[in-house]
Each structure stands twice: as structure tokens, then as C-alpha cells.
N, C-alpha and C positions, 0 to 999 in steps of 0.2 A: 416306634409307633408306625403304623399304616398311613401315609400321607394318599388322599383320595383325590382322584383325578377322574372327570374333567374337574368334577368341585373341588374345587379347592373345599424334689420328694421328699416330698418332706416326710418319713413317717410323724415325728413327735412334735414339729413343731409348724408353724406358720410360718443353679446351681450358676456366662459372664460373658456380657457385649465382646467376641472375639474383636482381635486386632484385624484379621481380613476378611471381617462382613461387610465391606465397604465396596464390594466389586457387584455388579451386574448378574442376576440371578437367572438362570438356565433356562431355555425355553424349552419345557416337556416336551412328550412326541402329543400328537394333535391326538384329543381325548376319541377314547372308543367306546364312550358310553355306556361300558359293562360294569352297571355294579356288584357284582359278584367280587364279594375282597380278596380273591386269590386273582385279579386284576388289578390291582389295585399296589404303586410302586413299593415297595420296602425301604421307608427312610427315616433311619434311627434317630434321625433330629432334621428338623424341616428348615433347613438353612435354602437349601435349593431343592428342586428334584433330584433323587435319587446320590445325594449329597454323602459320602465326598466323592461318590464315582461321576463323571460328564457323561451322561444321557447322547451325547452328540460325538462324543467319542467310541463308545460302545454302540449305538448304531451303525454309525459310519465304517467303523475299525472292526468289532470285533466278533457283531452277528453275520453277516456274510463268512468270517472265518469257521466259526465255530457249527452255522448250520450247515455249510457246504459239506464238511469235515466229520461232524459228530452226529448230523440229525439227518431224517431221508428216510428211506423204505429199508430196514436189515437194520438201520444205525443202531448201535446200545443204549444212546441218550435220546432218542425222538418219544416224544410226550403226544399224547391224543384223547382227547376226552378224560376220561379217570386213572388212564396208563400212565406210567412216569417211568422215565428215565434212568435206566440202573445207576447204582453208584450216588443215591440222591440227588443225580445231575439231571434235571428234565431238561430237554431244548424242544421246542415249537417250530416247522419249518415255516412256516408262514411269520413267523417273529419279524419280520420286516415290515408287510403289511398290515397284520391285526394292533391293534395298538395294546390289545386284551395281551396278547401271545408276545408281546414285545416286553412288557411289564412282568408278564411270570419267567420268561425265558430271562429278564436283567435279573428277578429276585433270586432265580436259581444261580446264575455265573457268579454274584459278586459274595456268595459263601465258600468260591474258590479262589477267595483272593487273601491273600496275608500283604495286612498293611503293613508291616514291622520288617519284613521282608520278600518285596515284591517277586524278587525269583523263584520264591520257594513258594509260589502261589499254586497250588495243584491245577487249578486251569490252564498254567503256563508248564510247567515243571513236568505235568502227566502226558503231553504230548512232545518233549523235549525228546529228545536223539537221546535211544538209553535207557530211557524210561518202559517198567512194567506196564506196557498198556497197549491194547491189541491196534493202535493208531498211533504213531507219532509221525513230526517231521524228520526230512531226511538230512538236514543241516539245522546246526545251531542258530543259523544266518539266515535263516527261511524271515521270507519277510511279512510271513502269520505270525509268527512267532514275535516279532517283534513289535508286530501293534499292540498282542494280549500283553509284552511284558510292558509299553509303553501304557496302554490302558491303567494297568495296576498302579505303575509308578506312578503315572498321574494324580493318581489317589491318594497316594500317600501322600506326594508333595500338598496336594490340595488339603487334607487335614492335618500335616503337621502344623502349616503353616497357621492352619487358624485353631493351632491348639490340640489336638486332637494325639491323643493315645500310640504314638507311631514308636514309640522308643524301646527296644528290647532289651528286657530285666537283666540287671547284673545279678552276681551269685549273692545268693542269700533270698532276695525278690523273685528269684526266677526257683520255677520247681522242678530244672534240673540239677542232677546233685553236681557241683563244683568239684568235689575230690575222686568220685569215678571219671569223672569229664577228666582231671590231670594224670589220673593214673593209669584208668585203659585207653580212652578214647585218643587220647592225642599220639601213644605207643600205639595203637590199632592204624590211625595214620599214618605214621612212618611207615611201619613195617608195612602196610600192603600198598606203599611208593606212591600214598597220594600226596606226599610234601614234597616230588621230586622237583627240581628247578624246572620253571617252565609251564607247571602244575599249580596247585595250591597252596607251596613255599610263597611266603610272604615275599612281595604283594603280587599274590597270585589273582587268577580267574577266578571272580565270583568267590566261592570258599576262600580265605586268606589267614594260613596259621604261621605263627613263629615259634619251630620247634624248639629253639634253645628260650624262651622264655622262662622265666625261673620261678618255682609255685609263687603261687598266690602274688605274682606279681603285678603291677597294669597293665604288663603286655599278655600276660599267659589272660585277664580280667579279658581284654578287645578277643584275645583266640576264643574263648570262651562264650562272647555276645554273638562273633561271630559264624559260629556253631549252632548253636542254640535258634536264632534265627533262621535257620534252614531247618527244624524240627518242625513235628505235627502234631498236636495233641489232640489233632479229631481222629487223626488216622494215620499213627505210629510207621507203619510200613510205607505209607504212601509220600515219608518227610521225604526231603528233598537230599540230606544228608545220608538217607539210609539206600533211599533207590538206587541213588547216582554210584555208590561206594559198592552195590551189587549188582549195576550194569556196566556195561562199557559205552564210554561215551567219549567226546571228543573225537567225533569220525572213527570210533572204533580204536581207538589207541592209548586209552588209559586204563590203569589194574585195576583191580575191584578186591574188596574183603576176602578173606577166605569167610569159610564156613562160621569158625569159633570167633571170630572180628565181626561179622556180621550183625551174630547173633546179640554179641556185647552193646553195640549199637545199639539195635532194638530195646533190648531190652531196658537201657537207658534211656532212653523216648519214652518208652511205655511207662516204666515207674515215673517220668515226671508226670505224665497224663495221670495218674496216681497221685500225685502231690498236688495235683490242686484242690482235691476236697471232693466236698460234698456238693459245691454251690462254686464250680467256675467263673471267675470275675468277668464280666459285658467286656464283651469285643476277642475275648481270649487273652493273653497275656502281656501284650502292648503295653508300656509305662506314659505318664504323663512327660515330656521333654521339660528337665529341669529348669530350661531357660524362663519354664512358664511363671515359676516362681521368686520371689523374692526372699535370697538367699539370708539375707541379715535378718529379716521379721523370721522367718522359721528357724535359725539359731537364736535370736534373744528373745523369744519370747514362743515361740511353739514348742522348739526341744526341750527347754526346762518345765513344763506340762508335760511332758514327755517321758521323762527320765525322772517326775518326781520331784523335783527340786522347788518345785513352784507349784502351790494349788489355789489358785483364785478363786474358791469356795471358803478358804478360811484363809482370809486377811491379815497378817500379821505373821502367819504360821509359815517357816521355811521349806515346807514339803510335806507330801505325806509317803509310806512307803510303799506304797498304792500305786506308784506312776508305772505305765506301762513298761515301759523300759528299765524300771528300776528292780521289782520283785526280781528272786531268782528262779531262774525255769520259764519268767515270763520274757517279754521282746527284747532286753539286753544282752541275751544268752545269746552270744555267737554261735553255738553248738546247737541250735535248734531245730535245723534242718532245713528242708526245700520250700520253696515258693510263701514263706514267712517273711513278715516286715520284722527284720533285727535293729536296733539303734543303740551304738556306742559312743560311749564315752572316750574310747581308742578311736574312732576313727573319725575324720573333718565333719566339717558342718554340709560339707558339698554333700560327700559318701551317703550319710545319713539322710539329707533329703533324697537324694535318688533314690534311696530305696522307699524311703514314704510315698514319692511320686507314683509306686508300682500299686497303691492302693488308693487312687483317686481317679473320680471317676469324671472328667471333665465335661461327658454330654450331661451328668446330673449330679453335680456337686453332693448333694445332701445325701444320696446316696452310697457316696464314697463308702469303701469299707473300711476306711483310717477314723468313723465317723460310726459308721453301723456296728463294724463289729466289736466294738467296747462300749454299743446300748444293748449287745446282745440279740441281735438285729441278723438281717444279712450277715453271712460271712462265709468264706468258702469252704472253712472247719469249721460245721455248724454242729451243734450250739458250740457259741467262742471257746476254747479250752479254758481261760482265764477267767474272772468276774466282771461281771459287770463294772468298768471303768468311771462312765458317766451316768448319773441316775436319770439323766432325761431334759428335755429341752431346758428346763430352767439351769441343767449344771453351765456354770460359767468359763470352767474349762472347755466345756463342747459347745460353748457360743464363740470362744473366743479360735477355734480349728474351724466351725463354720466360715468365722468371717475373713481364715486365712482363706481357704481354699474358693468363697467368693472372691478373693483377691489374686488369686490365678488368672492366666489369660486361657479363661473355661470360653466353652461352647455356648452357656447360655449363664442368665442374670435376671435374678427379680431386680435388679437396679435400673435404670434408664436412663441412657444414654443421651436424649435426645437435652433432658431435663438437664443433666449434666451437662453439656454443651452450652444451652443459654443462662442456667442460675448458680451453678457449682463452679466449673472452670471460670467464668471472670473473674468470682474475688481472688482469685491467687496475682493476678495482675496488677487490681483495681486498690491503688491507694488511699481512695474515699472511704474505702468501708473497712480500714483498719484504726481500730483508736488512737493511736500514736500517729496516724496521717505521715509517715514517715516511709515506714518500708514496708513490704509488699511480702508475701509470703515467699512467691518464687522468687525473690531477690536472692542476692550471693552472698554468700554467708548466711542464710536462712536454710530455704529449701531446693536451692537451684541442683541442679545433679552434676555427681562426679563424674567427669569423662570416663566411660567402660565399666562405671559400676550402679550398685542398685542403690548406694550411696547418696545422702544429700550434701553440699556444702559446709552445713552445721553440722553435720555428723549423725544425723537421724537418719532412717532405713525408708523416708518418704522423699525421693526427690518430685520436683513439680517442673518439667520444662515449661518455662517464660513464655508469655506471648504465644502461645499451642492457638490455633487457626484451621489446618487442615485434618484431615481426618485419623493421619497416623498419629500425627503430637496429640489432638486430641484424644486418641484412645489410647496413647499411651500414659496420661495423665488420667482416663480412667482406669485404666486396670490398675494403678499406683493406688487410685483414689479409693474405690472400693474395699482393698485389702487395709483399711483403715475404719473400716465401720461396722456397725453391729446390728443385722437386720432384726433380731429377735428382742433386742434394746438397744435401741438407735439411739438414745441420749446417755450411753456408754462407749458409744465407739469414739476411739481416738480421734475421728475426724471432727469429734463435737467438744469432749472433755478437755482436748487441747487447746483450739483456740479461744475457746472461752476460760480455760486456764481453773477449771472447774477440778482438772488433774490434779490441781496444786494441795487440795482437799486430801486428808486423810480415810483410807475406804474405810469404807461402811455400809450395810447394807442398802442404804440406796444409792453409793457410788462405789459399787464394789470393785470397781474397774479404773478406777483414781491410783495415784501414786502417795499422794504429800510433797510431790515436786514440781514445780511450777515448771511452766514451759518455759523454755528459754528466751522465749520470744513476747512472754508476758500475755495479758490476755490482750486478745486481735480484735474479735466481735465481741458484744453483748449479748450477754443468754437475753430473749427475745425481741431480738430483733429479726428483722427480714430474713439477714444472711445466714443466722442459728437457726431460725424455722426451714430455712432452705432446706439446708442440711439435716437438718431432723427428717426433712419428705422425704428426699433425697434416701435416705440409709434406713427409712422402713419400707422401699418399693411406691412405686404412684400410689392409691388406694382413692374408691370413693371416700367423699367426704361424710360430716358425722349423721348426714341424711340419706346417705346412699348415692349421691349424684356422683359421676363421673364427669371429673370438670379439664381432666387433662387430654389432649390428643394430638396428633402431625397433622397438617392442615395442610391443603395444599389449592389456589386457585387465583383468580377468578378465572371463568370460562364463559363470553361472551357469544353472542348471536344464537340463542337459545329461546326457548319461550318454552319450551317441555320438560318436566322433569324426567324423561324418557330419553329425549334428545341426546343425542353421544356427544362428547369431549375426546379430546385422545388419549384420555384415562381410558385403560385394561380392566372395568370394574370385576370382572370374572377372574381377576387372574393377579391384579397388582398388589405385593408386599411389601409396601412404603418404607424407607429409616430414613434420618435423617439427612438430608443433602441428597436426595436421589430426585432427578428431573421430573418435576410434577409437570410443567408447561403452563403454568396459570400467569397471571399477567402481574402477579406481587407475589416477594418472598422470595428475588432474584429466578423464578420459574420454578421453586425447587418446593419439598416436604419440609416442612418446620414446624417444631414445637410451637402448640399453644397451650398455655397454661392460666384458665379462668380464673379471675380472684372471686366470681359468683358463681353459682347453680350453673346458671345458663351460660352456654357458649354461642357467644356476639363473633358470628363470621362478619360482623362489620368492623370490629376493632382489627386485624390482621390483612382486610379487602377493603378500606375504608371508599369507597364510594355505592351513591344512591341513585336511584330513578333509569337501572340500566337491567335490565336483563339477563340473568347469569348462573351461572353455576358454582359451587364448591363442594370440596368434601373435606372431612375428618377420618381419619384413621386412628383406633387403636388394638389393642392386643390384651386379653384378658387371662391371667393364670390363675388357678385355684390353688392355691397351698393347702387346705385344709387337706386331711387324708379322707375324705368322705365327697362323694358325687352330690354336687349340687345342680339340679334344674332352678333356672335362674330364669326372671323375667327383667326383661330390660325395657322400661314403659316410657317412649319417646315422646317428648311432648314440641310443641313446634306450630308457627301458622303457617309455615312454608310448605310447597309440596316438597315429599320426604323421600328417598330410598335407604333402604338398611341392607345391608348383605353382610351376612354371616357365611366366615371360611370361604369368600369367593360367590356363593348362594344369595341370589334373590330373593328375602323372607319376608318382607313388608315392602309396600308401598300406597301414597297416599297421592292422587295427582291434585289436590285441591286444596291440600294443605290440613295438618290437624295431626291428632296421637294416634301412634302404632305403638304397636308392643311386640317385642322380638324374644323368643325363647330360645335357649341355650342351653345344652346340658356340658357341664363342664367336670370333666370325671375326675374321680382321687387323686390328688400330688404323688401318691407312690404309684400310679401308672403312669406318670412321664407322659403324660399328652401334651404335645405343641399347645400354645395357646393360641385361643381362640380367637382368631380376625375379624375384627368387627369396621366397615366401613360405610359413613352417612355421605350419601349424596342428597344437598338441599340446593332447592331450587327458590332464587328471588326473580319474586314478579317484578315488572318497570314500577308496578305501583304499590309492590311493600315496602313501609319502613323498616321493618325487621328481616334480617337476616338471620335467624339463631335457634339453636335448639335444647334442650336438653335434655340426659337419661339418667335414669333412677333404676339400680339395683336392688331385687329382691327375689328370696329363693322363694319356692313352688307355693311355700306358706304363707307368702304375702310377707313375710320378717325383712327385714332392712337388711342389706349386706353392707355393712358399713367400713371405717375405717377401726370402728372401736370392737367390730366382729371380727374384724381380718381375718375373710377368710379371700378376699381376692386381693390382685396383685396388676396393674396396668404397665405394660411398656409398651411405648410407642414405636419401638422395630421389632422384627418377625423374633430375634432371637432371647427372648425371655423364657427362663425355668426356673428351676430351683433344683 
């Protein structure tokens, strides 16, 4: 999506609070006011600006290099008015000053960057010593060079870490052929003496092979990743494996291909650009890092949906022979070829997620094509070669891969975090609210976790760490918690049927997601009570209520010596994107953003700020996503005696300085465009002499219709990072 500066997928049905969304969000370069959208930053999920590349990095570092070098008066790459830059590459000389020329010169540099392997970034690699290109540096050690490959790196570290697609395909996943790769390509090395010691014999420079690896072994698998990760499949010739092997480089003293090794190269590059289809998977071929998953829930109970053994559409029934994996000619067939998800029954449970991981899509879960391309959907051999796998949002096998891959440590989440922190993570602590008054879900020999594994004490594939407090235990108790629930039938996910012990039930069409075997642990809550409805809100997304009000939000204040609802705080209203625990400054709520969650319509800034007869300021923040696959114009009808402001996305769009109803419009576009959601943030103003502090808003689209929770078609989180 286009993140707009200075302002700030479902197809079938109605993608997860990363683990490092908890760090301090990038300060843009200072807006230039052009809204013309080719000004406008390029950032494929709105975690920060220009996210996962640093805006402050790439200023600082790597525009000074790159306009010195590549842009100017003769340059190849200088861009001017409707001119661009050969080679796809525009560069602006002015990109330091215009904020406009800064923004299209980042959009242009960061499509030459390969996150999966930063060396082989063409904006590093095409000016490297050696390199086919009418400019390079004249040492490897050039210290241009080293900021572009630092830039890059940076990147990648910065989204592996929160998840993000960094990992390069092993064979089978990856759409270079594995058996040309062991029969010319690794004898094309030898022979043209780039395994010599010193060189690229293991553990070489950069390229790192080990020629006695023995086929298809683990070691010849890493020679193999690490190969492949130096290829290009935007631009074959320009991979980094093929240039570097037909120039000389290393100060001029390493061999290069002959003619007929060259050529073999190539043309292996090429055919894999070949092998991805029709419909190249987002981002290029990057995997999700297996770590992100939870290895025991996708062997017991993913891979058997998988391979057939299991179909949770007919209850009782051992399989059908329908499972993707299981037909023959379909995904069990080792023999299938390049850049296909294979899963066998010969190879571990690890093997077999990695290669599922190469077909998920972590900035938009529902999109995945472990998800689309068995609805017939998206897919990179389009139309799927196979049948249709799932019939559609109702199939309960593609509810229950949904609510794996919501339980990934993904990019985004219709789930909320903030929610989970005050009403979900305490019962696993909290002794009162288990019927036995005895033990505690995180206790030991329950759910407390095995040291180094994804393991519980009891032996379930849900560990709970105890007493979670700060932001990493908590998010890692939610990305655990999530992969247990069922957004599309929240009173089927294991996080509900378990401890109410509801599991125990033989399935049936209204529990088709039961066992007939009791939880181990007996039943914990009661189906309606507090801590079961929790969980029911929890695992369908925030949602207005069954009137349309929106009764959830992060709060954050009071803000004293005010008397105008205009008057400033040292709230950033233009610019601030709230989550939980982030430094509000208000004088309750330890200074910080915190969930509030109304048990009425209206939201009483007096229950969270509780004092009267002072002067002050507060706000509300939340975050609105559409799941429905259809654009809705929404009116958001703010009612309140307080003076009000609204700001949508950053934007001042109502205001009332005397107090009384505004109404905010929104267009909130189709789940399958992957639009950020929408930031909605209320600053209210109490007079010395209101009793009320409070407000409330009411959802409905363009038709006056109620957007309800029973309509679901929206979705509330209270941090920036909510999708689907």
C-alpha cells in the first residue's frame, strides 16, 4: 500500500501483532506537501515509514552515495520531470532537499534490494568491483559500498526479526532446479576454480560451497540456499552469481566462467524465473523463517489436513483422498518440480513446514497461497493445476490453516493485543477464575513451557509463560494464544472449546471442531461467564457492538492547563500511532496508552481519568479494518457534550469547539487491497464545569445500515498493526 505523507484479505471470508512492534517508530523526512502519489513513500505494511528499510539510514548513508555517483548531468540514472532513469533505476539529484524527490528516489533504490540476501542486492552488487556496469567502485572495501550493503542488511535484520519473509527456499520451494544445480552448476564451479581455497571453498567469501558434499545431502541443501540467494529473477544476467562468475573481481584476481559455464548458469537463473508461474508470490521468493511457527500444531494437526488423513468437514471420517498432499501427481509427488510446495510423509515435520512456510504470506496472512491457491484463488500456476481443495470460507479445514497461520509471528492481526494484555493473559495466572480454585492454567504440569521447545509441560503444543508482564513474555503468550483460536468461529477455537471443556463433546455440526475428549485439565471457566465471553471478543477481532457503537479504544491522558480544545499537549496529533505501553505523558495510566474497554455505548474518560472540576484534555485511539472484500464508505456519528476533535489517518476532519455531534467519513477499501487500517484518533476536551467527560461513535455505511458486530464487516485494533 501507499503510506501518505505528510498525512498520515480476506477474499471469502470476514493476517499478527509482531514480537518487535514494541520499539519506537521512525520519524519521516519532514512532509513536502506534494500530493501527487508518486511522492508519496512505498510501504508494503505501515509498521513505520518506509518499513523495513530506516528512512534515516538511507538519508544519511546512502543518498549522498548513490546521487554523487549515479545521478548529475550525463548520469544514466538522473530522473527529471517525466524522464526516468535507465535500467528502471530513477535517482533525483535534489533527493536530499525535496522531500517529493526523496520519496520517489527511496521508492526507486529499495526494488534493488534483495532481503533474503543483502549482497546480491543490485544496488550493491551492480556497482561492486567486477561488476557489468559502466560505474563501479574501485575496492570491495570502498566505504560506499559499505553503507549500501549496511543499509540493506539493516533491512533484513529489521523484518526478519519482526517476522517478515527473509528466508531463502530450500529445493522443492525454491524454482531453481536442485538436480541441474548438483550436476552442472556446482562442476561449473570447480572447474572454472571458484572453489579454490581462499575463494568460495567452504567457508568462503560471501559465495560459501562444499564441493564434496554428497547429493541431496544437508550440506550439498545450505550449497544449494546459498547459491540461489545470489540469483535474480527480475534480471537473470544481472544475479550476482552470474556476473561476479563472468567478471573478474577480488582486485582483479579471480577466474571467471568460460563461455559454455557461463551460459549453463544463465540459463539456470532463467528457467527458475520460469518457474514461478504466472502470478510471482509478494516480495519475490523470500520464505517465512520457520521459527515463526509452531512446529507441533502443524505436524498434529495441520499436516494431517494436509496429507488427507484428517478432514474436519466429515467428523468421524478418517480422511478423504482429496488431501493435497495425498492425491498422486498432486503436492506429495517429490518428482513435481521447481518452486512447488511438496509434503511428505518421508521427510520430518521440520522439512515439511519449511517448505509450507515458502507459501505464506506474513504481511497478509489470508492471502497466503497455502490458503488461496487450493480456493482456486491467487496462485502462481494460475488457474491451480489441482481442484479446488477448500469449498470456501465455511470449509473447516481452511478455517482451521487460517487460524494456524494467524498464529504465526505474522506482520499483522485482526486480533488485539492491547485486549489481550488486560483480559486474556491474566486468567492464565489468576486462580479465581478457574472452578477447581486450584491451579492455574500456566502452572506446571499444565501449560507452563518446556525449556527450548514449543512444548507445554502437560504435553500440549500450547505453552503459557507464567506471570508474562513486559512486552516480549507478553507477545509471546500472544502469538502462542492466537494460534489457538478461530476467527471465522470463535466459539470453536481451542482457546474456547478447551477450557470450557466443551471439547469433551462428540462433534457435530455445531461442534464440529470437538474431540469427545475431555481436557486434561477439566473444565476451567464456564461457557458464560466473563472470562468465556472474553475469549469469544478476543478470537472474533474488537467489532462494534450489536448497535454499531464502537465501545473499545487506547486511551491515553489527562493533560492539564488547557481550557481549548485546540490548545496543544505534547501529543503528535498529526503524526502519533499509539500500541500499547507507548509514552502517552498524561497524568493516569502510569503516563502511558492503555486499553479501555466500555461495558456501555459510551466511553466515560472519567472511569480511566477519574477526576472532576479541572480543566483537561484526553484522547482515544483506534484502528479500524474492513474485512469484508467490498469498499465501504462509512460514517462514523460522534456524539458527545464535550468540545471534540477527530482525526482520521493523522487528518483533522471534524471539529466542534463548544461541544455537541460531528460525523467523520471514511472510506475503507476491500480486504483484498491490503489497506492499513484506518487511524481514527478523538481528542476531548472537559470543561472546569462538565460533569461529563465521554463520548460516543456509531458505525454505519453510506446507507445509513448499521455496521455491526452481527454484519462483520469491520475489525478494531487498538495498535497500528492490524490486517488480515
Amino acid at each position: 500500500m501507499i503510506l501518505r505523507l505528510p498525512a498520515a484479505a480476506l477474499a471469502t471470508c470476514s493476517g499478527l501483532l509482531l514480537l518487535g512492534c514494541f520499539g519506537t517508530p521512525e520519524t519521516p523526512p519532514p512532509p513536502g506537501g506534494d500530493a501527487d502519489p508518486a511522492c508519496q513513500l512505498n510501504t508494503p505494511t505501515e509498521k513505520t515509514p518506509g518499513y523495513p528499510f530506516s528512512l534515516q539510514k538511507f538519508r544519511a548513508d546512502v543518498v549522498p552515495v548513490i546521487v554523487a555517483n549515479c545521478a548529475g548531468a550525463g548520469a544514466c540514472h538522473t530522473a527529471s520531470g517525466t524522464t526516468q532513469g535507465k535500467g528502471g533505476f530513477s535517482l533525483w539529484e535534489d533527493a536530499a532537499t525535496s522531500d517529493c524527490n526523496f520519496n520517489k528516489t527511496f521508492n526507486s533504490a529499495i526494488t534493488k534490494i534483495d532481503l533474503t540476501e543483502p549482497s546480491a542486492s543490485r544496488l550493491y552488487a551492480a556497482v561492486s568491483p567486477g561488476a557489468p556496469h559502466p560505474f563501479t567502485f574501485p575496492s570491495q572495501d570502498a566505504p560506499e559500498l559499505a553503507k549500501i550493503l549496511a543499509f540493506a542488511e539493516d533491512a533484513k535484520a529489521t523484518q526478519a526479526a519482526n517476522g517478515g519473509g527473509t528466508t531463502t527456499p530450500t529445493p522443492g520451494a525454491s524454482p531453481y532446479d536442485y538436480t541441474v544445480f548438483q550436476q552442472k552448476i556446482i562442476p561449473d564451479l570447480m572447474t572454472a576454480g571458484c572453489l579454490a581455497s581462499g575463494c568460495h571453498l567452504k567457508p568462503g567469501i560471501g559465495l560459501s560451497i562444499d564441493p564434496n558434499a554428497a547429493p541431496n545431502s544437508p550440506d550439498m541443501e545450505a550449497n544449494f540456499v546459498n547459491a540461489t540467494a545470489r540469483g535474480d529473477l527480475e534480471n537473470p544476467a544481472g544475479a550476482k552469481l552470474y556476473f561476479k562468475g563472468t567478471n573478474r573481481h577480488a582486485q582483479g584476481t579471480s577466474t571467471t566462467f568460460s563461455a559454455a559455464q557461463a551460459a549453463e548458469v544463465l540459463a539456470w537463473i532463467e528457467d527458475a524465473k520460469n518457474s514461478q508461474g504466472d502470478t510471482p508470490p509478494p516480495g519475490g521468493v523470500g520464505c517465512a523463517p520457520v521459527e515463526n511457527f509452531n512446529l507441533g500444531v502443524f505436524q498434529n494437526e495441520i499436516y494431517p489436513i494436509l496429507n488427507g488423513t484428517v478432514d474436519l468437514n466429515n467428523a468421524g471420517n478418517p480422511g478423504r483422498s482429496g488431501g493435497c498432499a495425498n492425491a498422486v501427481g498432486c503436492h506429495g509427488d517429490e518428482n513435481r518440480g521447481n518452486g512447488i510446495l511438496i509434503l511428505s510423509d518421508n521427510r520430518s515435520a521440520l522439512d515439511n513446514l519449511k517448505a509450507f512456510a515458502c507459501f505464506v504470506n506474513l504481511d497478509n496472512p489470508s492471502a497466503s497461497e497455502a490458503l488461496t491457491c487450493p480456493l482456486g484463488q491467487a496462485c502462481r500456476r494460475s488457474p491451480h493445476p489441482g481442484a479446488n481443495f477448500f469449498f470456501g470460507a465455511d470449509d473447516l479445514n481452511y478455517q482451521k490453516i487460517l487460524g494456524f497461520l494467524f498464529g504465526t509471528k505474522a506482520n499483522v492481526s485482526p486480533l488485539d493485543f492491547a485486549f489481550f494484555v488486560r483480559r486474556i493473559n491474566p486468567m492464565y495466572d489468576d486462580i479465581n477464575v478457574t472452578l477447581d480454585g486450584q491451579t492455574t492454567c500456566a502452572f506446571n504440569g499444565c501449560h507452563a513451557p518446556l525449556a527450548g521447545t514449543n512444548e507445554a509441560s502437560g504435553g500440549s503444543d500450547f505453552p503459557i509463560i507464567s506471570n508474562a508482564g513486559d512486552s516480549t513474555t507478553l507477545a509471546r503468550n500472544f502469538v502462542t494464544t492466537t494460534g489457538f483460536t478461530n476467527f471465522i468461529r470463535p466459539d470453536q477455537g481451542s482457546l474456547f472449546i478447551y477450557p470450557t471443556d466443551i471439547v469433551s463433546q462428540p462433534p457435530s455440526a455445531d461442534n464440529p471442531f470437538t474431540t469427545g475428549i475431555p481436557h486434561p485439565g477439566g473444565p476451567i471457566i464456564q461457557v458464560g461467564s466473563q472470562q468465556a465471553n472474553d475469549i469469544l471478543k478476543f478470537s472474533a477481532g474488537l467489532r462494534p457492538d450489536g448497535q454499531g457503537f464502537l465501545r473499545d479504544w487506547l486511551v491515553t491522558g489527562d493533560f492539564t492547563g488547557v481550557s481549548l480544545i485546540t490548545d496543544r499537549t505534547v501529543i503528535n496529533e498529526t503524526a502519533v500511532q499509539p500500541k500499547i505501553f507507548d509514552r502517552g505523558g498524561g497524568n493516569f495510566l502510569a503516563g502511558e496508552w492503555d486499553g479501555f474497554f466500555s461495558d456501555a455505548q459510551t466511553v466515560d474518560l472519567n472511569i480511566p481519568f477519574p477526576r472532576n472540576n479541572t480543566a483537561r484534555i484526553a484522547y482515544a485511539s483506534a484502528n479500524i479494518i474492513n474485512t469484508a472484500n467490498r469498499e465501504i464508505r462509512a460514517q462514523l456519528l460522534f456524539n458527545t457534550d464535550n468540545p471534540i476533535q477527530v482525526y482520521v489517518n493523522n487528518q483533522l476532519v471534524e471539529q466542534n469547539d463548544q461541544g455537541g455531534d460531528v460525523t467523520a467519513l471514511i472510506t475503507l477499501k476491500a480486504s483484498s487491497q491490503r489497506e492499513a487500517p484506518t487511524r481514527i484518533l478523538v481528542k476531548l476536551l472537559q470543561r472546569a464545569n462538565d460533569a461529563n467527560f465521554e463520548f460516543s461513535v456509531q458505525a454505519r455505511d453510506q446507507f445509513g445500515n448499521l455496521l455491526t458486530d452481527r454484519t462483520a464487516e469491520l475489525v478494531n485494533t487498538l495498535g497500528p498493526n492490524g490486517g488480515i
